[in-house]
N, C-alpha and C positions, 0 to 999 in steps of 0.2 A: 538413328541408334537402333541394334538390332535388338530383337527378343531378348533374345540371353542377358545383354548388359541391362536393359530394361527391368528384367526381372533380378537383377543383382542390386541395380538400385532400390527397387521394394523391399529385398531382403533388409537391407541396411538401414532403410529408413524405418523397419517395421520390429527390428531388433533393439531388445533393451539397450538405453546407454546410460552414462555416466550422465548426470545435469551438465557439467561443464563440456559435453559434447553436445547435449541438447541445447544448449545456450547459443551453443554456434551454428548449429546446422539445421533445429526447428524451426519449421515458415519458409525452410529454402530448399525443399528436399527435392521439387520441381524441378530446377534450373537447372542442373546438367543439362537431362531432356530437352529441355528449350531454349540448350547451346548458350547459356548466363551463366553468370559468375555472379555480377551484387544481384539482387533485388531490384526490378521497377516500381515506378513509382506510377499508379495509375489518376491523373487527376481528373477524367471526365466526372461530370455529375451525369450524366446521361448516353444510355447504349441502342444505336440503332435494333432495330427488329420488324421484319415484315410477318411476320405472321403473329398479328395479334389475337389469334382464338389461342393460341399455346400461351400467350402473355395473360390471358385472363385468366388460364386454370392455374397456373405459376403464381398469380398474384393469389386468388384463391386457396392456394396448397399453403400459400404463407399467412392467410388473414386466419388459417385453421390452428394451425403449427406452431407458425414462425419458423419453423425449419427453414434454413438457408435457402433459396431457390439454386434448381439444378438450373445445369446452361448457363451463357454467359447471364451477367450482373443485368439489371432492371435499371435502375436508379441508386444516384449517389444516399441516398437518406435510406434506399433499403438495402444496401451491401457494399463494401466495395473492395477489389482485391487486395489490394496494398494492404489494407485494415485485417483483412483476414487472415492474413500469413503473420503477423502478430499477437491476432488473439488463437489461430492454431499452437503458437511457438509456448506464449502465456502458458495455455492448458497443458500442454507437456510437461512445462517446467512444474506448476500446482500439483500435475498427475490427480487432470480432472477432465470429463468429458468434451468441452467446453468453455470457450469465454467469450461475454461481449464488452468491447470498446464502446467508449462512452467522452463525450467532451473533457467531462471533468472529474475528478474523484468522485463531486460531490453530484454529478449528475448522476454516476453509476450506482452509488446510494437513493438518491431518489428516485429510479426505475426500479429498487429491491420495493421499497417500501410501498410502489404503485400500483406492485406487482401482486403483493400479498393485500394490500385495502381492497384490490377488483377481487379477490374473493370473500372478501368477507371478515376477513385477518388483519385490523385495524392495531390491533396492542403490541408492544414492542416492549420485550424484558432486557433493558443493557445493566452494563456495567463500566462503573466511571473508573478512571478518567477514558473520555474518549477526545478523540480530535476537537477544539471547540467550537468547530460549526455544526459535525455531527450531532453534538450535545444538542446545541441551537436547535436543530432542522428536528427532532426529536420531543426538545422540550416545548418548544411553541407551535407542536403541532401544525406546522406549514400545508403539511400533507394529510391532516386528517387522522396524524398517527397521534395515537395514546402510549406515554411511555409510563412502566414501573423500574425506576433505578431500583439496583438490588448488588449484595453482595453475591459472589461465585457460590459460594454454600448453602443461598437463599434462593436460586435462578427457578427449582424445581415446585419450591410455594410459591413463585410469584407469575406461575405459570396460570391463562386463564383459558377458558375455549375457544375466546376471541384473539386469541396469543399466533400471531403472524409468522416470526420472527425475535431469536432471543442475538444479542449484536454483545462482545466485546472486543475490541483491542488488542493485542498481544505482542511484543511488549507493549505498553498505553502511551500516548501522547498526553504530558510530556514527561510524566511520573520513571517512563519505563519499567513499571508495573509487569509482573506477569502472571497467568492463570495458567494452571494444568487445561490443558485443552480437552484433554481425551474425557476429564471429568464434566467439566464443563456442558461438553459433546453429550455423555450419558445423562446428566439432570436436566437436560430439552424432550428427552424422550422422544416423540414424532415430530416436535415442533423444529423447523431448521436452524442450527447453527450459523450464521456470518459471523467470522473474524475479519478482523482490517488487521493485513498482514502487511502493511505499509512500511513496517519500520524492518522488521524480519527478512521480508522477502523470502523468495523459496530455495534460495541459499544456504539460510539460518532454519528454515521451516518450514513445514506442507503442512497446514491446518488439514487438509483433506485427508489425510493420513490422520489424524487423528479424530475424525469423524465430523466433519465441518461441512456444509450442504453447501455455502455460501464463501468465498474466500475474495475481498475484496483489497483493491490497489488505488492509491494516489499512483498513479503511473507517473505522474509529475517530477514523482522523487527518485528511489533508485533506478525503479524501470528504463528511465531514460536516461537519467544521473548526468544529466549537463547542464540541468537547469533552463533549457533550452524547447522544451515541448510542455504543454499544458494537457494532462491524458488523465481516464479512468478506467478502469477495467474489473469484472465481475468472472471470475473462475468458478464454474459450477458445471451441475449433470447435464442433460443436453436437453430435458424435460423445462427446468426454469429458465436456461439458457434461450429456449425459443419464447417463452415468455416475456425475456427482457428483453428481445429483437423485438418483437411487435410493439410493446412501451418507446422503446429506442426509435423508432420509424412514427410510432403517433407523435413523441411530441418536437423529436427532429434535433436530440442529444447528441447527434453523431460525430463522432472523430471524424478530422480532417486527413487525407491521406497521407499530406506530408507527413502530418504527426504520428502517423502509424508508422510511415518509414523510419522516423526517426526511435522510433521508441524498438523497431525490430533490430535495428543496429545498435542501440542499447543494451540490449540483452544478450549480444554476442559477450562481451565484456565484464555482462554481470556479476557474475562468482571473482573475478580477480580484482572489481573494483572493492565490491562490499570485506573481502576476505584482506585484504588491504586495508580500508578505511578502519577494518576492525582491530587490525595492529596497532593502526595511530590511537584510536578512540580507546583499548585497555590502558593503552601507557600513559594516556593522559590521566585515566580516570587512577590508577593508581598514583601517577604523582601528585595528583589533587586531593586523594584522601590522608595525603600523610603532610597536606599545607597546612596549616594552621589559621589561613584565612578565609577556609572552610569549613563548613560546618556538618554539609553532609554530600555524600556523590552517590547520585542514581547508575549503575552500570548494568544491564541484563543479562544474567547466568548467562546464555545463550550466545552472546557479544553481540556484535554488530558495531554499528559508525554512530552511534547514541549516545551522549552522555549528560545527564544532570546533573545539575549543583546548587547547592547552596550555600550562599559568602554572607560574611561575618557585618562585610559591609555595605553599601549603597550598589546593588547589580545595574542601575542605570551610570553610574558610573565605569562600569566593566565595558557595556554596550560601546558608550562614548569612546574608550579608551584602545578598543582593536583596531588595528592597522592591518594586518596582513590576513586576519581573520575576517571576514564581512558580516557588518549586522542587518542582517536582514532575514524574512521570514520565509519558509519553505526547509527544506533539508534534502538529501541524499545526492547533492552535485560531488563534483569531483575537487570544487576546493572546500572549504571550511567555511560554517553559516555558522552564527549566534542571535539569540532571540531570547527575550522578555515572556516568557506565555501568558504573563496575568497581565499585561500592558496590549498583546498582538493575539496570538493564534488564540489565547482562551480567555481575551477580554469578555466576549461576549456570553460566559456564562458568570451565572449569578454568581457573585462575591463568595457566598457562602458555600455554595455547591461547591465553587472551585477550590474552596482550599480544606474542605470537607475530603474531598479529591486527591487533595495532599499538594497543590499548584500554589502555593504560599509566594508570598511578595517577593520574595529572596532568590527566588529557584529561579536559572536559566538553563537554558538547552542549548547543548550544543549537537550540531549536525559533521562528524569529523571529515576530510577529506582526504586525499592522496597528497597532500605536501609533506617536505620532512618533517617528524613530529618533533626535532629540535628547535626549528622554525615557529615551530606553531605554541610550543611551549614557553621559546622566548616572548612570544604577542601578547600571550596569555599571563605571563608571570608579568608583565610590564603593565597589562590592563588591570592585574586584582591589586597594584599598588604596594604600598609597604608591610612590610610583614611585622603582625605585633609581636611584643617581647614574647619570651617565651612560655612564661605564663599561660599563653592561649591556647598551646598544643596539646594541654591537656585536656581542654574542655571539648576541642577538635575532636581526640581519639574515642569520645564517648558518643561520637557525635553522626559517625560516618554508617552507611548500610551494610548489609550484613553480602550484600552482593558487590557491592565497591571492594570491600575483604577481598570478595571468594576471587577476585581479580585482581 
């Protein structure tokens, strides 16, 4: 390829876009140049090298940093490309310096949390609900970590000197709760922001754009939305971000490549899946707030593929009763998931905490998908059984949130 087109493709790659061009074309901006079309998939653990005095200061520039080593890759557990055209494409979309790949959601949170203990920054102010392992890894202090639950309006007293890390949710698992971010953002003051943008995505929304140090992902869920990769990932400055590489490579959290391939060709798709599932997900949540065998529907101003509820009668009988809908735990694939939270994802916090939280016995989550939502209504209306007289409608209309309304 000559100069000129060379330097046409910088321009293009270097010029503002739309997310739904970033979606398609970040992580891959290389491959003209090197005569590709898809993405390879790099599986080595391990890169030849004869000159080891260059491999020692490389290894050194990284034990200082964490900065990326220049040159080809090292070792599979310190880099690897496939993985990197992912978490380059990630940062794009967050419009953040920044991001590392991690095995699991819940590893990428425990590299925040190991990150801030190695200085000295053991305390963590959240705010419930959060995911219920989060909670777990949080409240029984796995890692060392001290939490203060707190409400958004309190984040700023329950701020200490030993305060790491202040973490909420946005919208929350499985409440779909949401917080003004940008306040949120201001009452941390120095102390950094992490959101878990899991259910939003950066479709719905850029925590960093609203002042967020830390913007974290189940990559599990929409990121890859097949249900088909198991991923985590940490969108941040390029300062922390070397910091959760060196955690990442100590204790050996790393994404597998394939999972990074799959998770970069997930992203291509992003914006049309999520913007999609959030058609099906309002229309359900408004035909569920005018059933009568409901009591209340969780749906977030913002949309998305999320929706809660609350039925009048036995929800483990709902569970039992889908067909074409699947009960099982996780969310953001391409078909329709249903889930128990006090029975599954938020058995594991305490009783009280949880429905203090607002995770009451009754409430299930749904995760919507790209099926017709005619389809999916009929599953749904055939699993919440018979409809009581009419009687009940009215206790319903008192019943429903003020964002199931605004939708």
């Amino acid at each position: 390829m000559d100069t000129a087109s060379m330097g046409a493709l910088d321009d293009t790659r270097t010029a503002p876009r739309a997310l739904a061009t970033e979606a398609v074309h970040a992580g891959r901006d290389d491959l003209a140049r090197q005569g590709l079309h898809a993405p390879p998939i790099d599986l080595s653990t391990t890169y030849p090298s004869y000159d080891s005095r260059a491999e020692a200061a490389r290894i050194d520039a990284f034990a200082t940093t964490g900065a990326e080593p220049d040159g080809p890759p090292v070792y599979g557990r310190l880099g690897n490309p496939t993985v990197a055209r992912f978490e380059t494409a990630l940062a794009r979309l967050e419009g953040t310096e920044a991001a590392v790949a991690f095995a699991s959601g819940m590893a990428a949170l425990s590299a925040v949390l190991l990150v801030r203990a190695s200085m000295g920054l053991r305390h963590v102010v959240a705010v419930r609900p959060l995911y219920g392992c989060s909670d777990h890894l949080l409240t029984a202090g796995l890692l060392g970590s001290e939490v203060t639950w707190t409400d958004p309006a309190e984040i700023t007293g329950a701020l200490r000197p030993d305060t790491g890390l202040v973490m909420v949710e946005s919208p929350a698992n499985p409440t779909l709760a949401e917080v003004d971010l940008r306040a949120v953002a201001h009452a941390c003051g120095s102390v950094p922001l992490l959101v878990d943008n899991t259910f939003a995505t950066p479709v719905l929304q850029r925590p960093a754009g609203h002042g967020a140090r830390l913007v974290l992902h189940s990559a599990t869920k929409y990121l890859g939305g097949h249900g088909d990769v198991l991923a985590g990932v940490v969108a941040c400055d390029e300062e922390l971000a070397g910091r959760l590489r060196q955690v990442r490579f100590a204790t050996g959290g790393v994404l597998h490549p394939l999972a990074g391939y799959l998770l970069l060709r997930g992203l291509s798709t992003l914006p049309v899946r999520v913007r999609a599932a959030s058609a099906n997900a309002a229309e359900l949540a408004r035909r569920l707030a005018a059933d009568p065998r409901i009591t209340r529907v969780h749906y977030p101003r913002i949309g998305g593929g999320m929706v809660s509820f609350e039925v009048h009668g036995d929800p483990h009988e709902v569970i039992a009763g889908v067909r074409l809908i699947t009960p099982a735990v996780s969310l953001g694939s391409v078909d329709t998931l249903i889930q128990h939270p006090a029975s599954i994802s938020h058995r594991i916090v305490d009783a009280d905490d949880r429905r203090d939280a607002g995770v009451n016995d009754r409430l299930l989550r749904m995760s919507v998908g790209l099926e017709d939502v005619e389809d999916l209504w009929s599953d749904l209306d055939r699993a919440l059984g018979r409809r009581p007289r009419l009687g009940g409608a009215a206790h319903r209309a008192s019943g429903h949130s003020e964002a199931a309304a605004a939708h």
